[in-house]
DSSP file (Angstrom, degrees, kcal/mol; ACC not computed):
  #  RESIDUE AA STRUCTURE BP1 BP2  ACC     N-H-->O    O-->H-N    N-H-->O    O-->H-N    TCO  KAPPA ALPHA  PHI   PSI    X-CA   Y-CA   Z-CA
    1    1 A X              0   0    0      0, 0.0     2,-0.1     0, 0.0    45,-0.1   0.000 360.0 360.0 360.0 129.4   44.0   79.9  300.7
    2    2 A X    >>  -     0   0    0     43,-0.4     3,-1.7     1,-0.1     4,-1.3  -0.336 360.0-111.0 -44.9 136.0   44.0   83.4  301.7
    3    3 A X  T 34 S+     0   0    0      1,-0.3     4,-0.4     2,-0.2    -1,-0.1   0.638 111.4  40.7  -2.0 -53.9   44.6   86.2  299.8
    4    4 A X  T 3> S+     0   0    0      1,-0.2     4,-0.8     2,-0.2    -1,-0.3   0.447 110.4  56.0-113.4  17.8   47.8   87.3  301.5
    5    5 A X  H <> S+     0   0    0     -3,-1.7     4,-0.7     2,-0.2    -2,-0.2   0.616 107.6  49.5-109.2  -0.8   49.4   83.9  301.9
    6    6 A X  H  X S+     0   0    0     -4,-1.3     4,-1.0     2,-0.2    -2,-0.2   0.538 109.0  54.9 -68.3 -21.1   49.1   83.3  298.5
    7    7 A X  H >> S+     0   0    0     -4,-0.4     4,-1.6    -5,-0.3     3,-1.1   0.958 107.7  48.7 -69.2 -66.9   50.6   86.6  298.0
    8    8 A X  H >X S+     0   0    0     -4,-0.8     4,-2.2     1,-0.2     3,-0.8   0.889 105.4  54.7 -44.9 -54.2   53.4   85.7  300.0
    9    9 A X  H 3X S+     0   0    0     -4,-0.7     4,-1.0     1,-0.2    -1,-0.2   0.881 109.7  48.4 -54.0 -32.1   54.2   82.3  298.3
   10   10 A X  H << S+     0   0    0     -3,-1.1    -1,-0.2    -4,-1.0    -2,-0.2   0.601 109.4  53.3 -81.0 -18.1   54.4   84.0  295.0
   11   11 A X  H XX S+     0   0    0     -4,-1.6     3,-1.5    -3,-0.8     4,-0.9   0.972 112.8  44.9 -64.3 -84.5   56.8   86.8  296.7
   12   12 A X  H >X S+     0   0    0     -4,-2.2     4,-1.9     1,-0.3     3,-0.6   0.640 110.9  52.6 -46.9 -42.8   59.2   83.8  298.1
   13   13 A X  H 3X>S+     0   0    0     -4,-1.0     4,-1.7     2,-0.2     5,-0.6   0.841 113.7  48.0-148.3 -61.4   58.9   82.0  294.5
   14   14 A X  H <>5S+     0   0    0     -3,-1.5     4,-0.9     1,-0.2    -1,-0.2   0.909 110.3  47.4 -52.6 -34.7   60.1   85.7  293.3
   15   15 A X  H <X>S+     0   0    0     -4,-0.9     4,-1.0    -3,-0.6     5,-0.9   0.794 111.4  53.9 -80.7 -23.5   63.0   86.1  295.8
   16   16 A X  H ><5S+     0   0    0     -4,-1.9     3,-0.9    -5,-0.3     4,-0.3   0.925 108.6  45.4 -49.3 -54.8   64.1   82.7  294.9
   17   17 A X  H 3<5S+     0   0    0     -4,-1.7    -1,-0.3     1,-0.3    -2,-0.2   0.699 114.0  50.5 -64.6 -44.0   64.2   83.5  291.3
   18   18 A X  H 3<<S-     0   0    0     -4,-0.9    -1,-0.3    -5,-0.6    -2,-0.2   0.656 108.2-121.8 -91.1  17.4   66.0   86.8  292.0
   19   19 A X  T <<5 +     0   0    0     -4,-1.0    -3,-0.2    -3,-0.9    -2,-0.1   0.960  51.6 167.6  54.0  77.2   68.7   85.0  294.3
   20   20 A X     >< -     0   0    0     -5,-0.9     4,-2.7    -4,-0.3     5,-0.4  -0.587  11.7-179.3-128.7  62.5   67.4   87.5  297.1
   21   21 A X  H  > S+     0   0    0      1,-0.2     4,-1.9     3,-0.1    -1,-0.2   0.749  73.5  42.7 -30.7 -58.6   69.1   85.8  299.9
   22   22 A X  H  > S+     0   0    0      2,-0.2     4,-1.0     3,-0.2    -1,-0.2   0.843 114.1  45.2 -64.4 -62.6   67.7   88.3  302.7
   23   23 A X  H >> S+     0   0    0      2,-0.2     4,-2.2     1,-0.2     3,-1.5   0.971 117.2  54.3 -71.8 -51.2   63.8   88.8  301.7
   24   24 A X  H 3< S+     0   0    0     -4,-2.7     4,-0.5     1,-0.3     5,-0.2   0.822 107.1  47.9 -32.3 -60.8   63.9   84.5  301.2
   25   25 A X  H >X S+     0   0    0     -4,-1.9     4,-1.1    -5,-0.4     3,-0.7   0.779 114.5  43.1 -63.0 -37.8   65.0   84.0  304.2
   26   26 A X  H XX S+     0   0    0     -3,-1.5     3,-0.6    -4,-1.0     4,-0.5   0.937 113.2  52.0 -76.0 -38.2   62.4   86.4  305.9
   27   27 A X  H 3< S+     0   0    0     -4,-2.2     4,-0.3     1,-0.2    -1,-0.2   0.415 109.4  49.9 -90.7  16.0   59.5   85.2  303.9
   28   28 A X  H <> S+     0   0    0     -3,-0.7     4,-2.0    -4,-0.5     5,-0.3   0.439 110.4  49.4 -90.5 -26.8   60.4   81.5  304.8
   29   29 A X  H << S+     0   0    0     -4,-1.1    -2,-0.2    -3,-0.6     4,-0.2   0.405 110.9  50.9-100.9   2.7   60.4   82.6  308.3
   30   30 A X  T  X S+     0   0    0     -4,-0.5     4,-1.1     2,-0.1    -3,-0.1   0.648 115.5  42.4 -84.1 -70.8   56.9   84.4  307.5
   31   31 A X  H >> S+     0   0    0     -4,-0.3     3,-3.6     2,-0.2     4,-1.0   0.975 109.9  53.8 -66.4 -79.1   55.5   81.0  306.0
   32   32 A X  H 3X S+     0   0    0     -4,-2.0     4,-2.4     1,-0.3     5,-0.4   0.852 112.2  46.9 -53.0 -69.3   57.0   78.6  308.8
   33   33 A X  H 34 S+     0   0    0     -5,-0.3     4,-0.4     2,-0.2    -1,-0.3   0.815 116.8  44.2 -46.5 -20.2   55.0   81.1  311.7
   34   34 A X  H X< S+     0   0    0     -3,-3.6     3,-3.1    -4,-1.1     4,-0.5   0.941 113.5  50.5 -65.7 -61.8   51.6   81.0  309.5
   35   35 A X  H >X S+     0   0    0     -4,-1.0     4,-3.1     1,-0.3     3,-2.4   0.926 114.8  48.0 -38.7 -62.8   52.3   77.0  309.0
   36   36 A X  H 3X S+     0   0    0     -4,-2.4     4,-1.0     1,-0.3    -1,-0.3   0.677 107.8  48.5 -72.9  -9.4   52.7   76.9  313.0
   37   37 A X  H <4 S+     0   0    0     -3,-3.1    -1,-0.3    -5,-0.4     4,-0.2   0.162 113.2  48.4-108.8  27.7   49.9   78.7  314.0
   38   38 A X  H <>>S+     0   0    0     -3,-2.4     5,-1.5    -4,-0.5     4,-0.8   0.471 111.0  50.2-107.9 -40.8   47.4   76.6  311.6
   39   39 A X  H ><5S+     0   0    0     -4,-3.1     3,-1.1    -5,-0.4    -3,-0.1   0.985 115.7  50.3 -74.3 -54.6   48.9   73.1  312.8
   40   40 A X  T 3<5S+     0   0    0     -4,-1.0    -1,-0.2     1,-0.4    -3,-0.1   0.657 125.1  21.3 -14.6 -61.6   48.2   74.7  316.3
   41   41 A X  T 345S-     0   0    0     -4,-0.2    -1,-0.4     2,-0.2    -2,-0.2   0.130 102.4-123.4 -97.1   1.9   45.0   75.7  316.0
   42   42 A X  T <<5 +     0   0    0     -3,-1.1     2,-0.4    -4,-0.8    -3,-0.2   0.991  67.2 108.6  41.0  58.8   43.7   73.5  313.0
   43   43 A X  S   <S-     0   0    0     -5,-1.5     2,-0.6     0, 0.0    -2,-0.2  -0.993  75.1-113.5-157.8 171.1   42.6   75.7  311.0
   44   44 A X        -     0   0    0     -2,-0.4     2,-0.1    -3,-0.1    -6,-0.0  -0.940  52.2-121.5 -81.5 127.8   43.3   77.5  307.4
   45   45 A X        -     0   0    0     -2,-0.6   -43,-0.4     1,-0.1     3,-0.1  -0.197  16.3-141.1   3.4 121.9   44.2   81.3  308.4
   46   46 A X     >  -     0   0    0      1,-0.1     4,-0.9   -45,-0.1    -1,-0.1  -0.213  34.1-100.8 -80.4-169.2   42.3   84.1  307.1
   47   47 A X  H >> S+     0   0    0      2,-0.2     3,-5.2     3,-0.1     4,-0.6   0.918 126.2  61.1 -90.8 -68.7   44.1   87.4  306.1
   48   48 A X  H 3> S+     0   0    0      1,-0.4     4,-1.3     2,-0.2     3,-0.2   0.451 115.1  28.9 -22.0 -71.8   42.8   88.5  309.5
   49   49 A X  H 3> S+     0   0    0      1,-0.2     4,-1.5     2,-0.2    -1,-0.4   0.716 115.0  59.8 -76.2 -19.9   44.7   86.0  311.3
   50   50 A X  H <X S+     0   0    0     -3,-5.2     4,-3.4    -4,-0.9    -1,-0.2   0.968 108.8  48.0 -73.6 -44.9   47.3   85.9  308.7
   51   51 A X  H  X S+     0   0    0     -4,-0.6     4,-2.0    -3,-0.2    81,-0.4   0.834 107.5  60.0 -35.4 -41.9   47.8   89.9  309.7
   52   52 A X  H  X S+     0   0    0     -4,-1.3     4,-2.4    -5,-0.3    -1,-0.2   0.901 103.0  48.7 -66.4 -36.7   47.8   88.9  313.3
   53   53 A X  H  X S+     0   0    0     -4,-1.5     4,-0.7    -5,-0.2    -2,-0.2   0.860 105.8  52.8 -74.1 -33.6   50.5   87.0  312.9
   54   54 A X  H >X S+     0   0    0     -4,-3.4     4,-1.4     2,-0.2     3,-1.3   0.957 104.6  61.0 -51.4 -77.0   52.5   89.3  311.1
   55   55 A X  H 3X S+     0   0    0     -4,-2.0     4,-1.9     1,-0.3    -2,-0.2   0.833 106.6  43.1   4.0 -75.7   51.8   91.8  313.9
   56   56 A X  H 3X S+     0   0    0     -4,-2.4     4,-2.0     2,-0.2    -1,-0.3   0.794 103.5  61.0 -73.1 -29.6   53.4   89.7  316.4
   57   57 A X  H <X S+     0   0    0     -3,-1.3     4,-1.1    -4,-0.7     3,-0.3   0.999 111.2  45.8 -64.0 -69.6   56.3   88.9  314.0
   58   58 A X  H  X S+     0   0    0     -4,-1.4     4,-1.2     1,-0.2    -2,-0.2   0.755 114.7  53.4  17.9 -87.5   56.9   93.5  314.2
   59   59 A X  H  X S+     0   0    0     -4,-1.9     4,-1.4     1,-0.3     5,-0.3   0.689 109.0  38.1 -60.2 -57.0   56.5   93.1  317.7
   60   60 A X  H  X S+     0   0    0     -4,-2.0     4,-2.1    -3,-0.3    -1,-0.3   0.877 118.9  51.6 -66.3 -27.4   59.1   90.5  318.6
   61   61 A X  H  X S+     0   0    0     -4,-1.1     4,-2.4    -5,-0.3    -2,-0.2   0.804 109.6  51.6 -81.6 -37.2   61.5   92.0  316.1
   62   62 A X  H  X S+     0   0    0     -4,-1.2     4,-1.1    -5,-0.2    -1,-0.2   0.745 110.2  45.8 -59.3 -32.5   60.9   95.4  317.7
   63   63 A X  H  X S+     0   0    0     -4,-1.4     4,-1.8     2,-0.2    -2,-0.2   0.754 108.2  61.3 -93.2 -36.5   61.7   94.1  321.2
   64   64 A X  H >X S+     0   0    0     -4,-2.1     4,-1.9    -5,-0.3     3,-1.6   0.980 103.5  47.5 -30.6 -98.6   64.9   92.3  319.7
   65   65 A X  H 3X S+     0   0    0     -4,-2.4     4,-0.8     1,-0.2     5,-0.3   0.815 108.6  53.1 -51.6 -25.3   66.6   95.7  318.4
   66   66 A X  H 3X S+     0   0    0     -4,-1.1     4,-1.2     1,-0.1    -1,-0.2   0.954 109.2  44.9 -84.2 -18.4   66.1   97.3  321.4
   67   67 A X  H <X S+     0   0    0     -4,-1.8     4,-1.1    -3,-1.6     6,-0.3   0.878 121.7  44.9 -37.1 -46.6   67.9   94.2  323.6
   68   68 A X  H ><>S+     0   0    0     -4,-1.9     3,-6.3     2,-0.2     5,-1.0   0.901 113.4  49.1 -60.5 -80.9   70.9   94.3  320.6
   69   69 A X  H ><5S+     0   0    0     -4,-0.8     3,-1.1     1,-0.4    -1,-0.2   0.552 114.6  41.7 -58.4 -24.8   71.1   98.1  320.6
   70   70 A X  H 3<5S+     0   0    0     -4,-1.2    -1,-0.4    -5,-0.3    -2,-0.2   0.665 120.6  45.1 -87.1 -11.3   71.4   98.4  324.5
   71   71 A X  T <<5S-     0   0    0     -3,-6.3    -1,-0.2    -4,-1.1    -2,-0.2  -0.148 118.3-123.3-112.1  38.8   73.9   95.3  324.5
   72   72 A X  T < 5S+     0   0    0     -3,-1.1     2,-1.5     1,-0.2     3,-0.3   0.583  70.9 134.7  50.2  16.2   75.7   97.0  321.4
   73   73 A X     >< +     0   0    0     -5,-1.0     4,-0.9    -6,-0.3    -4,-0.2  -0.426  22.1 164.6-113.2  78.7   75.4   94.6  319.4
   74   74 A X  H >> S+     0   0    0     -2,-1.5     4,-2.9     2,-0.2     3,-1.2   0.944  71.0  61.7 -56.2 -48.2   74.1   97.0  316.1
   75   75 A X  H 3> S+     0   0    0     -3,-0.3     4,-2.2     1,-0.3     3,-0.3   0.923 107.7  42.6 -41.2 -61.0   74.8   94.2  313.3
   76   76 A X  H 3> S+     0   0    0      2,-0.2     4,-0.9     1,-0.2    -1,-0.3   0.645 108.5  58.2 -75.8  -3.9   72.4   92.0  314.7
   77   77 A X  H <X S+     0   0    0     -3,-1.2     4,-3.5    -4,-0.9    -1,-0.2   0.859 110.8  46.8 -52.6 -52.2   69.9   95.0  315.3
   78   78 A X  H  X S+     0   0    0     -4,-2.9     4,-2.6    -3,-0.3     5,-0.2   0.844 104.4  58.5 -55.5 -40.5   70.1   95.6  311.4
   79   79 A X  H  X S+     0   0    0     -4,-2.2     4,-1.1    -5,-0.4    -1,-0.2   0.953 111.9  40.5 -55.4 -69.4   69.6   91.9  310.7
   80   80 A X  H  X S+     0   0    0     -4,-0.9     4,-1.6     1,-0.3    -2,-0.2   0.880 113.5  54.7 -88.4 -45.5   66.1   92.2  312.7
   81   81 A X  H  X S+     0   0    0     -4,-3.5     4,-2.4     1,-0.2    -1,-0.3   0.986 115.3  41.3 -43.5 -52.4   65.2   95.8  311.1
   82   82 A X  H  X S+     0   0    0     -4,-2.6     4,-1.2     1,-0.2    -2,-0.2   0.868 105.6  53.3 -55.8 -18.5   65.7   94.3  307.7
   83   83 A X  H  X S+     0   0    0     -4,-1.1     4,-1.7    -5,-0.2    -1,-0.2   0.807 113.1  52.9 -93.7 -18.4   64.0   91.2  308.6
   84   84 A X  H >X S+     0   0    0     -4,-1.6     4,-2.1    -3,-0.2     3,-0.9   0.970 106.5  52.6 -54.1 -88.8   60.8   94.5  309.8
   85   85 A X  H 3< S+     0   0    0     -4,-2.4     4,-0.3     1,-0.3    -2,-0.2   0.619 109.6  52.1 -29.1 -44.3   60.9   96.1  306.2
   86   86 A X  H >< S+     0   0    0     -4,-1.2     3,-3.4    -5,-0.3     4,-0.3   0.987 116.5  36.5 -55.5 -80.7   60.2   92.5  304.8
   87   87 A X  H X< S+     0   0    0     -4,-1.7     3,-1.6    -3,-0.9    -2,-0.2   0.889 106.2  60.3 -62.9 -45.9   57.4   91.9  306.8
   88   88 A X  G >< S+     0   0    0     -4,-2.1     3,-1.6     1,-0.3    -1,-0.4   0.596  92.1  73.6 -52.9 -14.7   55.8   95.1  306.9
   89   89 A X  G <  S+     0   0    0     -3,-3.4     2,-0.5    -4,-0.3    -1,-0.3   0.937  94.4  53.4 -40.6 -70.1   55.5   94.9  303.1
   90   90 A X  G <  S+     0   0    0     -3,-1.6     2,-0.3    -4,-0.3    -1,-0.2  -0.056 103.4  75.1-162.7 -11.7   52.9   92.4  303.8
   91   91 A X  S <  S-     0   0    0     -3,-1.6     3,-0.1    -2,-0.5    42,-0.1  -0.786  84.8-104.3-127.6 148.4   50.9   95.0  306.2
   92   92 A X        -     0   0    0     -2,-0.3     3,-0.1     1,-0.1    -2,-0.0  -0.579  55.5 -67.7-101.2-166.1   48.9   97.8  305.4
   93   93 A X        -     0   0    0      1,-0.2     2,-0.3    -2,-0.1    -1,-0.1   0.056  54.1-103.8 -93.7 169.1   50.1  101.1  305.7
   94   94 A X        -     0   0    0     -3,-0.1     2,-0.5     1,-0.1    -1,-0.2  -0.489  34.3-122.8 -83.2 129.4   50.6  102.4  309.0
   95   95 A X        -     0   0    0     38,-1.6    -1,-0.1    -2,-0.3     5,-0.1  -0.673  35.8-100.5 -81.5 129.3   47.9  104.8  310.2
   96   96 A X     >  -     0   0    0     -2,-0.5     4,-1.7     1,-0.1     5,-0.1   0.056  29.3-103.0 -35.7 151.9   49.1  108.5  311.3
   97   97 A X  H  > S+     0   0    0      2,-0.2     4,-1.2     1,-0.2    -1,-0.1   0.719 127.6  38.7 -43.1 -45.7   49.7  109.9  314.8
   98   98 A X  H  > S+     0   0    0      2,-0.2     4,-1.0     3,-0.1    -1,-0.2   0.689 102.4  59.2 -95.4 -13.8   46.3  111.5  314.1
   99   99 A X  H  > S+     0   0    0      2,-0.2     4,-2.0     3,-0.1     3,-0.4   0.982 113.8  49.8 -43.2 -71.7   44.3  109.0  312.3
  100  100 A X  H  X S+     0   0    0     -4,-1.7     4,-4.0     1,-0.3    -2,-0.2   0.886 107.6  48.6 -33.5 -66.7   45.1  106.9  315.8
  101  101 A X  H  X S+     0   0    0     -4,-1.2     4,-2.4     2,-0.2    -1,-0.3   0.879 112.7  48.1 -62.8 -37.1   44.1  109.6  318.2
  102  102 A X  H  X S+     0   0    0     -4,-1.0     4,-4.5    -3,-0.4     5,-0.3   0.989 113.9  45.9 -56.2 -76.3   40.4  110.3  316.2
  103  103 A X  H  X S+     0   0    0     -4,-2.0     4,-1.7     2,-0.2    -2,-0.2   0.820 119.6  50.3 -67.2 -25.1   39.7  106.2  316.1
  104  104 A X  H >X S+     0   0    0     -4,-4.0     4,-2.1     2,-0.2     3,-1.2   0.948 116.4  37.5 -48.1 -76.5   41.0  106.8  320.4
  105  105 A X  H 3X S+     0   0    0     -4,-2.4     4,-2.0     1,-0.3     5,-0.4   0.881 116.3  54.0 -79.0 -40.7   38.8  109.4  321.0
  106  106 A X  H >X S+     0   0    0     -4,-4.5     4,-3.7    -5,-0.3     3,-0.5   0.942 110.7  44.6 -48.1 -48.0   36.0  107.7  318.7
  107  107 A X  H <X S+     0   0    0     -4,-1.7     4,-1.1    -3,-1.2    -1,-0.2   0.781 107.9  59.8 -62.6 -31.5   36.0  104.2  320.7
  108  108 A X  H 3<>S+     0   0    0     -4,-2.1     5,-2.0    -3,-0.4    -1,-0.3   0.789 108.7  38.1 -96.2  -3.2   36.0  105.9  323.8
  109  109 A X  H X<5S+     0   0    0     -4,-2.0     3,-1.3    -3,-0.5    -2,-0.2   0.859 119.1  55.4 -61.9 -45.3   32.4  107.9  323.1
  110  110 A X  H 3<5S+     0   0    0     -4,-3.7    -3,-0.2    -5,-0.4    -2,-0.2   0.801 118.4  28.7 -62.7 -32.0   31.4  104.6  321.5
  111  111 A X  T 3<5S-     0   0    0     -4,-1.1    -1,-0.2    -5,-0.2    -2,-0.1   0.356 102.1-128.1-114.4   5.9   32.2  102.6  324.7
  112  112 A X  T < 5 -     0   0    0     -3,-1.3     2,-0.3     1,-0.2    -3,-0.2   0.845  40.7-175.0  30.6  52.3   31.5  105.7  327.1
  113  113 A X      < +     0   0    0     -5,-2.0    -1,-0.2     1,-0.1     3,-0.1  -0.484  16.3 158.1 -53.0 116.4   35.0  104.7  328.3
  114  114 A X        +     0   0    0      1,-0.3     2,-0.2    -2,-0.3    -1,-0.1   0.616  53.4  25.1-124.8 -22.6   35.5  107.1  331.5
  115  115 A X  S    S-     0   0    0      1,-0.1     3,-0.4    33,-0.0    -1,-0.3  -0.687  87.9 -90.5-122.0 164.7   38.0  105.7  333.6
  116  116 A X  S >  S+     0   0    0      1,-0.3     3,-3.0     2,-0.2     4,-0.2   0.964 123.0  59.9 -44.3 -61.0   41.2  103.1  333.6
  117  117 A X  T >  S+     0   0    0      1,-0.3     3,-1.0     2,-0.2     4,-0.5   0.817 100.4  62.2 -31.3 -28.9   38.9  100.1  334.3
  118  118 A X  T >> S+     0   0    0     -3,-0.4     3,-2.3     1,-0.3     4,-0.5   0.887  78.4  84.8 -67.4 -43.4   37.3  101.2  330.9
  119  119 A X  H <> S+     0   0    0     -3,-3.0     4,-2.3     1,-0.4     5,-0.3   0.555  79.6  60.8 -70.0 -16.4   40.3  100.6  328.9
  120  120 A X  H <> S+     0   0    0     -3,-1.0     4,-1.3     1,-0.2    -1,-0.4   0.929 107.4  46.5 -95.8 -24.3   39.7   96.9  328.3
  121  121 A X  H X> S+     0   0    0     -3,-2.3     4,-1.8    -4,-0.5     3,-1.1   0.975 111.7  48.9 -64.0 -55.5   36.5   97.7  326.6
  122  122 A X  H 3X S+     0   0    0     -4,-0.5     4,-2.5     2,-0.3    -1,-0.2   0.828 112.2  51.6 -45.1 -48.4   38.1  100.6  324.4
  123  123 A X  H 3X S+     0   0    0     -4,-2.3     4,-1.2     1,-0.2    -1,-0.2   0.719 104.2  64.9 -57.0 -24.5   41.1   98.1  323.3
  124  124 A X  H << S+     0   0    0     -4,-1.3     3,-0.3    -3,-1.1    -2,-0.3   0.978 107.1  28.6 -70.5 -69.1   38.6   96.1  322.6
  125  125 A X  H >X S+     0   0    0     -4,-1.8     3,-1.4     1,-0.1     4,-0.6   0.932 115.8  61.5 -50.4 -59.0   36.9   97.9  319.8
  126  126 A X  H 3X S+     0   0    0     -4,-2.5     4,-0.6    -5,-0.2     5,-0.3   0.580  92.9  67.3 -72.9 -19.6   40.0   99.5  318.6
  127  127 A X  H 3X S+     0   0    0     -4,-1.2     4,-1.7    -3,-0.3    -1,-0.2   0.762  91.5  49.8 -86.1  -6.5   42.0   96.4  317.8
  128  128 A X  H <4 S+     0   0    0     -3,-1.4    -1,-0.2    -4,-0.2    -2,-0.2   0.721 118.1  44.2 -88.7 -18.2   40.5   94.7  315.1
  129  129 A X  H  < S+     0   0    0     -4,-0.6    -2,-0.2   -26,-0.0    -1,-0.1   0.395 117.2  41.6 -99.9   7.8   40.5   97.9  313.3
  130  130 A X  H >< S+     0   0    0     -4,-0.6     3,-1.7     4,-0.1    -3,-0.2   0.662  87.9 131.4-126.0 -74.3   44.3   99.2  314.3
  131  131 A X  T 3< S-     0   0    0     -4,-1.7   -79,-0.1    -5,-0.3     4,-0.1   0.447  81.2  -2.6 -42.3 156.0   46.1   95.5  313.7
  132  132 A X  T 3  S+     0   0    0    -81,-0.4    -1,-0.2     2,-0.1     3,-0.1   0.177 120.5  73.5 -81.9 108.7   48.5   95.6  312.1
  133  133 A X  S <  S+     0   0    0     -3,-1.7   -38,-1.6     1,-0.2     2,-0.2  -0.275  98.3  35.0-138.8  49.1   48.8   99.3  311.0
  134  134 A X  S    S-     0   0    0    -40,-0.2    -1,-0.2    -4,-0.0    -2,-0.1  -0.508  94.3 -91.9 174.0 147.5   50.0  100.9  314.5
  135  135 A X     >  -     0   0    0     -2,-0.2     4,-1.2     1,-0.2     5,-0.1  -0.325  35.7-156.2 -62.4 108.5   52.3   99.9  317.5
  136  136 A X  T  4 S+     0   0    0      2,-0.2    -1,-0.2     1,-0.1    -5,-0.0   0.619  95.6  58.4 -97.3   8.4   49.1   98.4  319.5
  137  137 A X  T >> S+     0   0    0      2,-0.2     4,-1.7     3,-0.1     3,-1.2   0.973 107.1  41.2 -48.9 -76.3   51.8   99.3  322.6
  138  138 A X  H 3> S+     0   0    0      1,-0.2     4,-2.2     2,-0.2     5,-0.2   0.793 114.9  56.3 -28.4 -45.3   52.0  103.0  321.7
  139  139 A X  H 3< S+     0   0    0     -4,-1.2     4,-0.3     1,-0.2    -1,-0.2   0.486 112.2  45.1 -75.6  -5.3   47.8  102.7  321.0
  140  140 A X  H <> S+     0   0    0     -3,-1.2     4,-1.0     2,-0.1    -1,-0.2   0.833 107.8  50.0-110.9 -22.2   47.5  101.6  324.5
  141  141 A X  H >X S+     0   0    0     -4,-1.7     4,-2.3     2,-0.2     3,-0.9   0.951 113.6  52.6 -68.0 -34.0   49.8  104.0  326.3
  142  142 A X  H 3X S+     0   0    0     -4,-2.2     4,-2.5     1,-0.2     5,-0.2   0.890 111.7  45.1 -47.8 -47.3   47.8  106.8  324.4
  143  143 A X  H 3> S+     0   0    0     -4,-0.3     4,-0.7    -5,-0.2    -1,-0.2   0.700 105.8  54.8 -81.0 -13.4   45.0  105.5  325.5
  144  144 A X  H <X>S+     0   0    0     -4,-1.0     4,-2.0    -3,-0.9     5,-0.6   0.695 112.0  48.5 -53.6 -64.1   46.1  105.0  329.2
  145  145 A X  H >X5S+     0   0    0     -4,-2.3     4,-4.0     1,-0.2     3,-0.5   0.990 111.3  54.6 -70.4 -43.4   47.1  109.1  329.3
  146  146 A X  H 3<5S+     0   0    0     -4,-2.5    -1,-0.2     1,-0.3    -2,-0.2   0.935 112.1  42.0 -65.1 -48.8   43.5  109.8  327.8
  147  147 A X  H 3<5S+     0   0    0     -4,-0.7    -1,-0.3    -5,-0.2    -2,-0.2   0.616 121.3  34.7 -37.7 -43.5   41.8  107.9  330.5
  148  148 A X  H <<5       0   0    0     -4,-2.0    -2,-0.2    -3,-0.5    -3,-0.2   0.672 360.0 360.0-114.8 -42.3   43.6  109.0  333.6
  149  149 A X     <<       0   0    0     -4,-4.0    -2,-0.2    -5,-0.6    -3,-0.1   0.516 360.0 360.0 -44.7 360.0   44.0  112.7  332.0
């Protein structure tokens, strides 16, 4: 077992114990999306893939509140923020505005990136080493303006 799904189990096992209705509930909903992308694929997870997965859990949860908050509907926007804070525990820490732009500018000397057509190569490098710790949506529009600038 990996590293951070054993982490995680011992987390849920924590929340139980502290009657932490909210975290449980997120870090059941944590385990069931690892569990489903193992039976999928057949295979144990790594932290890599267990990270990935996490990622996409962000992502959907990001794309959520902004559906609630333009259909007004703030409670269930908090619901899906809390259910963020949870996960992101679980993630390492978010790389800086400028951290980001250095590992841009690096990937695209590395990959002599000059043009849009370029970008898939630049994404390419840059994702195993950005997931998740940055909004790989934000890392691609950045990298979009660098390209075509």
């Amino acid at each position: 077992m990996s590293e951070l799904k054993a982490r995680i189990t011992e987390e849920m096992k924590a929340a139980m114990r502290a009657k932490d209705k909210e975290r449980l509930a997120t870090i059941r909903l944590i385990q069931a999306a690892i569990k489903q992308k193992e039976v999928d694929d057949r295979v144990e997870l790594t932290d890599a893939d267990v990270l990935a997965v996490l990622d996409k859990m962000v992502k959907q949860r990001r794309e959520s509140i902004a559906q609630y908050e333009k259909a007004g509907r703030d409670e269930l926007a908090a619901k899906e923020q809390v259910e963020i804070d949870v996960i992101q525990d679980y993630l390492p820490e978010a790389l800086s505005d400028d951290e980001i732009d250095a590992m841009i500018a690096e990937a695209i000397n590395a990959t002599g990136a000059a043009e849009m057509k370029d970008m898939g190569k630049v994404m390419g490098q840059l994702k195993p080493k950005l997931q998740g710790r940055a909004d790989m949506g934000a890392v691609s529009g950045k990298i979009k303006a660098k390209l075509s600038g």
